[in-house]
C-alpha positions in Angstrom: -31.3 -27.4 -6.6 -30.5 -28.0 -2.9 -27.1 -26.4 -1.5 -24.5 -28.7 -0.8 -22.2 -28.4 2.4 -17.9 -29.2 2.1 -18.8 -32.7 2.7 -21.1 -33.1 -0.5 -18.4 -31.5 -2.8 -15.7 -33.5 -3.4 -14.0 -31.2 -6.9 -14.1 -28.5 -8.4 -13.5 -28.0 -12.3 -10.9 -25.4 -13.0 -11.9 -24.4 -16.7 -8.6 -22.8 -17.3 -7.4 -20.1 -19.8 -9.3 -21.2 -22.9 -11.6 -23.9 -24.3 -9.8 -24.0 -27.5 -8.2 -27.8 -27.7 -5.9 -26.4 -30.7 -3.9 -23.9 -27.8 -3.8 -26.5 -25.4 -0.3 -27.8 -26.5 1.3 -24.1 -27.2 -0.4 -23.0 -23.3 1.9 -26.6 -21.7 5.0 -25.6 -23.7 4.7 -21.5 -22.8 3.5 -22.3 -19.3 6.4 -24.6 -19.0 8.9 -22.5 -20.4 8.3 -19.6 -18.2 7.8 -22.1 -14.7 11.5 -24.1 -15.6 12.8 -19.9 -16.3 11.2 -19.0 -13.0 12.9 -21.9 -10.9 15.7 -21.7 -12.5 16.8 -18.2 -12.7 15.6 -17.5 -9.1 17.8 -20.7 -7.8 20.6 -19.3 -9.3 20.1 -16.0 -7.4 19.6 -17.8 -4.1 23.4 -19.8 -4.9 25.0 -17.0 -6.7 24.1 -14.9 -3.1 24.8 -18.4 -0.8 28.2 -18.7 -2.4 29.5 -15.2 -2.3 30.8 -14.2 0.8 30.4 -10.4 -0.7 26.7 -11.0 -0.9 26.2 -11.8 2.8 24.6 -8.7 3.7 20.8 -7.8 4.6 19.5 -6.6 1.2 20.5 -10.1 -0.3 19.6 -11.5 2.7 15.9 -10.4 1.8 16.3 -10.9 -1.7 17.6 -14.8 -1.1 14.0 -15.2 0.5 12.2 -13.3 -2.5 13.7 -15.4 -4.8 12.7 -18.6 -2.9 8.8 -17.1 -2.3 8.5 -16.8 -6.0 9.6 -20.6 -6.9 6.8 -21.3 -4.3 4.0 -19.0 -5.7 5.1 -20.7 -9.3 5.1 -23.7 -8.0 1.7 -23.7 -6.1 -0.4 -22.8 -9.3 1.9 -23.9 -12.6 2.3 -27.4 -12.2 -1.2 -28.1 -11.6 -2.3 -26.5 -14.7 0.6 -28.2 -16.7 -0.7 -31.9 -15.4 -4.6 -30.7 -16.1 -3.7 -29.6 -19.7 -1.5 -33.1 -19.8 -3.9 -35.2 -18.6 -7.0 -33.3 -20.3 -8.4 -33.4 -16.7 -9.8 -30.0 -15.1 -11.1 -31.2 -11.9 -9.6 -30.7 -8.1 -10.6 -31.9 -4.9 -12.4 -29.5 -2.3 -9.2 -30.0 -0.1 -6.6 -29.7 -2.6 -8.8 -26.4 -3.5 -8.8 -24.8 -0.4 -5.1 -25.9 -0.3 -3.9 -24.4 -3.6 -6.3 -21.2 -1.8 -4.1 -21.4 1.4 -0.6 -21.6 -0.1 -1.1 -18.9 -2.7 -2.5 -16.7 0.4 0.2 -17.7 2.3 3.3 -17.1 -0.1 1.5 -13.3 -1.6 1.1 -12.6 2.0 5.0 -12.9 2.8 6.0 -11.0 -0.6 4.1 -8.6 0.3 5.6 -7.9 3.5 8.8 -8.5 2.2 8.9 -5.7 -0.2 8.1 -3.8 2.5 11.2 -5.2 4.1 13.5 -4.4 1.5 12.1 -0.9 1.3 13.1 -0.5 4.8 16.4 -1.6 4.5 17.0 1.0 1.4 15.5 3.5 3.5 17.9 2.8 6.3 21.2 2.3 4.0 20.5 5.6 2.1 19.1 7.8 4.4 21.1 6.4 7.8 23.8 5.1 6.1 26.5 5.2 8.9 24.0 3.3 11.6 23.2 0.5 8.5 24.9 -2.3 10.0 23.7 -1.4 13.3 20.1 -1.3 12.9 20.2 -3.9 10.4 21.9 -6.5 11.7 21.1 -9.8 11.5 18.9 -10.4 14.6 16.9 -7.7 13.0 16.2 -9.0 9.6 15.5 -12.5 10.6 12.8 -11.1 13.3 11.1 -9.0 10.3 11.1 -12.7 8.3 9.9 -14.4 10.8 7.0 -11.7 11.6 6.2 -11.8 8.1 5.7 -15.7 8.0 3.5 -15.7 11.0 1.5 -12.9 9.9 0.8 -14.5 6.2 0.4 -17.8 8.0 -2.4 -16.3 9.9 -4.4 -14.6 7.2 -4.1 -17.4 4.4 -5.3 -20.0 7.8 -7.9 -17.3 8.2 -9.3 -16.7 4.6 -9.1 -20.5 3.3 -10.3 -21.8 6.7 -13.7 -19.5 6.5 -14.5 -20.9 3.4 -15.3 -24.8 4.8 -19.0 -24.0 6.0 -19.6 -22.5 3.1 -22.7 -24.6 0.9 -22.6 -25.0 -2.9 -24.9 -25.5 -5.9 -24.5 -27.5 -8.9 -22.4 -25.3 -11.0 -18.9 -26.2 -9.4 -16.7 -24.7 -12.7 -13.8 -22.1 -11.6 -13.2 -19.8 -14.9 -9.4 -19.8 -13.6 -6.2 -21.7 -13.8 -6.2 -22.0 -10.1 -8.2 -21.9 -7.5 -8.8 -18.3 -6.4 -10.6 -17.3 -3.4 -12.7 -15.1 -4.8 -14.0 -17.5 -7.0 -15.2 -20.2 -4.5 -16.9 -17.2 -2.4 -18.8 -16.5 -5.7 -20.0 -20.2 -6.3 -21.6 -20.0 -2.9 -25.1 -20.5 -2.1 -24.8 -19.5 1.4 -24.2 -16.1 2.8 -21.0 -15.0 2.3 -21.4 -11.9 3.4 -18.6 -12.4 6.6 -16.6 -13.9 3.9 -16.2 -10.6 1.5 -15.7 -8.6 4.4 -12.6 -10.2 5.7 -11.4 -10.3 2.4 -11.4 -6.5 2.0 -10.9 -6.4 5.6 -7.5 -8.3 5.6 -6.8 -7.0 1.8 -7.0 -3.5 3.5 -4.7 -4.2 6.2 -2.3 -6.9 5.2 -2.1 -5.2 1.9 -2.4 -1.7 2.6 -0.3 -1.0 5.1 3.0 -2.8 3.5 1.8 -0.2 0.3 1.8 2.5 2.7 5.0 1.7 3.9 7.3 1.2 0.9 5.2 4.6 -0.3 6.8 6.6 3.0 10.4 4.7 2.6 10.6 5.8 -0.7 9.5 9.5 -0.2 12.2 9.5 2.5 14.6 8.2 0.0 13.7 10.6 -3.3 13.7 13.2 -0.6 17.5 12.3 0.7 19.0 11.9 -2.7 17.6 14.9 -4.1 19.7 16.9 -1.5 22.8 14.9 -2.3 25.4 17.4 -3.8 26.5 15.5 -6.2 25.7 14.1 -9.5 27.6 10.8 -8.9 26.4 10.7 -5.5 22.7 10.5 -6.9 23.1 7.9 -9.5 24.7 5.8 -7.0 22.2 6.0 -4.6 19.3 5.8 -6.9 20.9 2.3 -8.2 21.2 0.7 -5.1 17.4 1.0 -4.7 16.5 0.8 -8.9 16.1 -2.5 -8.7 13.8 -3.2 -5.7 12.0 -0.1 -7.1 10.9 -2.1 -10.2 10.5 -5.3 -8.7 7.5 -3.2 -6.5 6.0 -1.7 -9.8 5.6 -5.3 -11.4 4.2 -6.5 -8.0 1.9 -3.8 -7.0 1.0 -2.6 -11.3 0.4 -6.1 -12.2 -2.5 -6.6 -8.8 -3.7 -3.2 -9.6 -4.8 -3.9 -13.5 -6.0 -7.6 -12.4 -7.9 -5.6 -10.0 -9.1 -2.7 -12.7 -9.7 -5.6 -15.5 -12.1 -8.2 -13.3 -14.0 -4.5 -12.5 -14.4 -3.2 -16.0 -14.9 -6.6 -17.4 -17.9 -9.3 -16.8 -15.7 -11.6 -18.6 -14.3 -14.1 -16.1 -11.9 -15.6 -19.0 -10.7 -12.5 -19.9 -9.4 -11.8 -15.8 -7.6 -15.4 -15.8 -5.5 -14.2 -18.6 -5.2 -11.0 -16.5 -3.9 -12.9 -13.6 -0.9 -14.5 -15.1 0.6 -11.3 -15.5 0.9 -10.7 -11.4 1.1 -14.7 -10.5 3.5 -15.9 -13.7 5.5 -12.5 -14.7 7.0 -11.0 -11.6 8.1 -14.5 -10.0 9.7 -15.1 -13.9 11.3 -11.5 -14.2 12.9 -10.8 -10.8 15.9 -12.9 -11.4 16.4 -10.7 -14.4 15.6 -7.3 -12.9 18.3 -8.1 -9.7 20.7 -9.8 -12.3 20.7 -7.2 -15.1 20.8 -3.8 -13.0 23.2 -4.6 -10.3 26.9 -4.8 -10.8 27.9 -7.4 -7.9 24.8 -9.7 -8.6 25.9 -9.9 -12.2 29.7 -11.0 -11.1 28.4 -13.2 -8.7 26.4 -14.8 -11.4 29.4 -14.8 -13.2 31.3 -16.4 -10.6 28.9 -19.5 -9.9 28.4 -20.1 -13.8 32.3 -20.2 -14.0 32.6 -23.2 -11.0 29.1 -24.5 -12.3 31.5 -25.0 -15.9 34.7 -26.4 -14.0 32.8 -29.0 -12.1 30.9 -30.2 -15.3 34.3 -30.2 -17.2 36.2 -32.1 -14.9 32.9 -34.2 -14.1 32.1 -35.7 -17.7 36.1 -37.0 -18.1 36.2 -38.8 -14.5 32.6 -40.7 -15.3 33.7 -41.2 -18.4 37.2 -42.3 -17.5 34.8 -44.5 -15.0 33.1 -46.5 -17.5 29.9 -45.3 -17.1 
């Protein structure tokens, strides 16, 4: 069969989790479930830390940006499987593809480097902690967010723009719930050789050295509460970095076992189920990991809930009062 150019393809089929039409309906409600807990648990972090003064500082600062990149990488892959299993209809276009391709690069890249940002900022606060405010002041931390946005701007342009003069056969089917990269680079008749190179090229460097650095912050840290005196003193300082700390292990142990699973496996279903647990679980469970181990998130929570409750209570009476 003759290769077809970008022009020639107009959709992809995006064959999903499963084949099975009797787990369509259970994957919409559990797909659904976990995208409406994602959005809604990480909005609530972004208002509990918008509404308390308390919270104005750089590590919420960061985590107020976390919480919004992980609606986005939800909501970049989730919906469209929700409205394929809906609709019983797996295909894409070629530009809303390569789109899907360039947003997903686009928000992993800025999460990436964001971890990396927090890690500083614990490094700084618990090693340095009397020059904190100065050397992270504000000017500071919105330079390192806007870095990171121009930086993951440029490798998902990069990535998703190489992959237009790229030619196709017939078989168009991605074994995924969204369009991944490395995916389309396999369906490729053409060479693609320039293609998998900047992959591991940019996967090295965008990737690695982020890794690298939350690795040294951290060494820096164990190594400064370790000669802490005290007992107290330890626990204290340990649980102002816990939860960024576990927020890093889902990130980084969820993209290592997709990585470990798609090379011990031939089975392309079997990696699609993989990849929900580093493009679903982290986004879902970070609201829960800041909320659960950290004292003033939880009574900022608390807070917001309370005038959430007092403007619904004194809401419902007026329109009812109203008429309405």
């Amino acid at each position: 069969m003759e290769p077809r150019n970008q022009t020639d393809v107009s959709e992809f089929i995006l064959l999903g989790l499963t084949d099975d039409p009797d787990l369509q309906p259970f994957l919409f409600g559990l797909f659904l479930s976990m995208y409406l807990v994602t959005v809604l648990g990480n909005l609530l972090i972004i208002l509990a830390v918008s509404s308390d003064s308390h919270l104005h500082t750089p590590m919420y600062f960061f985590l107020t940006h976390l919480s919004f990149t992980d609606i986005c990488i939800s909501t970049t892959t989730i919906p469209k499987m929700l409205a394929n299993i809906q609709t019983q209809n797996q295909s894409i276009t070629f530009v809303g593809c390569l789109t899907q391709v360039g947003f997903v690069l686009f928000w992993g890249g800025f999460e990436n480097i964001l971890l990396a940002a927090m890690a500083y900022d614990r490094f700084v606060a618990i090693c340095h902690p009397l020059q904190y405010m100065v050397v992270m002041n504000i000017h500071l931390c919105a330079l390192l967010v806007v870095l990171s946005l121009l930086l993951s701007t440029v490798v998902a342009l990069l990535l998703s723009l190489m992959a237009l003069p790229l030619s196709f056969c017939g078989d168009l089917e991605i074994p995924h719930f969204f369009c991944e990269l490395a995916h389309i680079i396999k369906l490729a008749c053409s060479d693609i050789f320039i293609n998998n190179f900047l992959i591991y090229f940019v996967a090295s460097l965008f990737g690695g050295i982020p890794l690298c650095g939350i690795i040294f912050s951290y060494t820096q840290i164990v190594s400064s509460i370790l000669r802490m005196p005290s007992v107290a003193g330890k626990l204290k300082a340990f649980s102002t970095c816990g939860s960024h700390l576990s927020v890093v292990s889902l990130f980084y142990g969820t993209a290592f076992g997709v990585y470990i699973t798609s090379t011990v496996t031939e089975s392309s279903r079997k990696t699609a189920v993989a990849s929900v647990m580093y493009m679903v679980i982290p986004q879902m469970m970070n609201p829960f990991i800041y909320s659960l181990r950290n004292r003033d998130m939880k009574e900022a929570l608390g807070k917001l809930i309370g005038r959430i409750r007092i403007f619904f209570s004194d809401f419902v009476p007026f329109t009812l009062g109203c008429g309405f």
